[in-house]
N, C-alpha and C positions, 0 to 999 in steps of 0.2 A: 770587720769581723771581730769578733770577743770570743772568747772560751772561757766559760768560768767553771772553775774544776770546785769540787766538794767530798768531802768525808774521807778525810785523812784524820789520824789519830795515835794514840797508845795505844799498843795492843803488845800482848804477853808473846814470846817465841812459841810457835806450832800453833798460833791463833791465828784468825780469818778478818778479812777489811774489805771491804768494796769502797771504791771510788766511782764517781760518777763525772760526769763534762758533759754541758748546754753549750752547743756551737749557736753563735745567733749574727745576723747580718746577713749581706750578702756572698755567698762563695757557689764555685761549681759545683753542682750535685754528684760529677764524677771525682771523687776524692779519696784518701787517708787518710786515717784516725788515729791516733795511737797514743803514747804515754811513755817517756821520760824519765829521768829520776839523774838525782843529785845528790850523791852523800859528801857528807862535811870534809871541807879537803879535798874532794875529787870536779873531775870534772862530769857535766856533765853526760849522760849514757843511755842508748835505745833501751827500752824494755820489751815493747811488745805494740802492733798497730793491727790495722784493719780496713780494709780498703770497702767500697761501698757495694761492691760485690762479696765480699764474707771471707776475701780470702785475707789470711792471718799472719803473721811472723814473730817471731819471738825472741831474744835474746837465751842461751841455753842456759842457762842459771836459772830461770822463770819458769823453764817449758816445766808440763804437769802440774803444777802451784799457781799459774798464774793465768787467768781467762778473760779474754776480753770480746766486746761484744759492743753491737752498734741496735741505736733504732734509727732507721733512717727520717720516719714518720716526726720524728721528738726534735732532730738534731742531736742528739745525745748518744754517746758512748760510755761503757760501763770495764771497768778492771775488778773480776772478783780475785782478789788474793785470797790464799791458804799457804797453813803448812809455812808461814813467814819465818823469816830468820831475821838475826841482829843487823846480819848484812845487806838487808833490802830496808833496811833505815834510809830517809831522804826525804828532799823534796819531789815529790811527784807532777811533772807537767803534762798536759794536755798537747797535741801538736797535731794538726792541721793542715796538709799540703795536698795539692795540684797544678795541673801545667795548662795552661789557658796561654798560649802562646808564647808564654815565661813562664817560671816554676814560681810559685806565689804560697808561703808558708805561715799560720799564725801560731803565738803559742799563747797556753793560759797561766794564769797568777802563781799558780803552784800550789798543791799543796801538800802538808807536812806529816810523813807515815813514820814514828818510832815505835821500834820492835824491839823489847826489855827482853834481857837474856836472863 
C-alpha cells in the first residue's frame, strides 16, 4: 500500500490550503483516512480522519477550519484547511488503517504546510 500525499505549501495566517492523498495497492475497502501533522520539536499528532462511511473526527483545535473528505471511487481523500494559524505549521501525513484480523496501518511521505504570521 503507498499513500502519496500532495499540496502543502506557504500560505499567509487566515489563508486557505487543501491537501490531497492517492491511496493505491491493495487494502480493505472497510477503512480510515485521515491526516497527521508534525510541528518542528513536537511530536507527532491526530488532526482529523474519515472512515469509509463518512463518519469524521477531529482534533479541537481543527474543528470548524479544518474539513476532510473521501472519494471512495479515486482512493483519494482531501483536507481543506481555512482560517490557518502559525500553529498548524508541519508536516502533514496521510494515514490509513484497518483491522483484517490484525490492525494493519500505512502512512504517506508527508507533506509540508508553513503558515507565515
Amino acid at each position: 500500500v503507498q499513500l502519496q500525499a500532495s499540496g502543502g505549501g506557504l500560505v499567509q495566517a487566515g489563508g486557505s490550503l487543501n491537501l490531497s492523498c492517492v491511496a493505491s495497492g491493495n487494502f480493505y475497502e472497510i477503512n480510515t483516512v485521515g491526516w497527521y501533522r508534525q510541528a518542528p520539536g513536537k511530536q507527532r499528532e491526530f488532526v482529523t480522519a474519515i472512515t469509509n462511511g463518512g463518519l469524521t473526527n477531529a482534533e479541537d483545535s481543527v474543528k470548524g477550519r479544518f474539513t476532510i473528505a473521501r472519494d471512495n471511487s479515486k482512493n483519494t481523500v482531501y483536507l481543506q484547511m481555512s482560517s490557518l494559524k502559525p500553529e498548524d505549521t508541519g508536516v502533514y501525513y496521510c494515514h490509513l488503517a484497518y483491522y483484517v484480523g490484525d490492525y494493519k496501518q500505512y502512512w504517506g511521505q508527508g507533506t509540508l504546510v508553513t503558515v507565515s504570521s
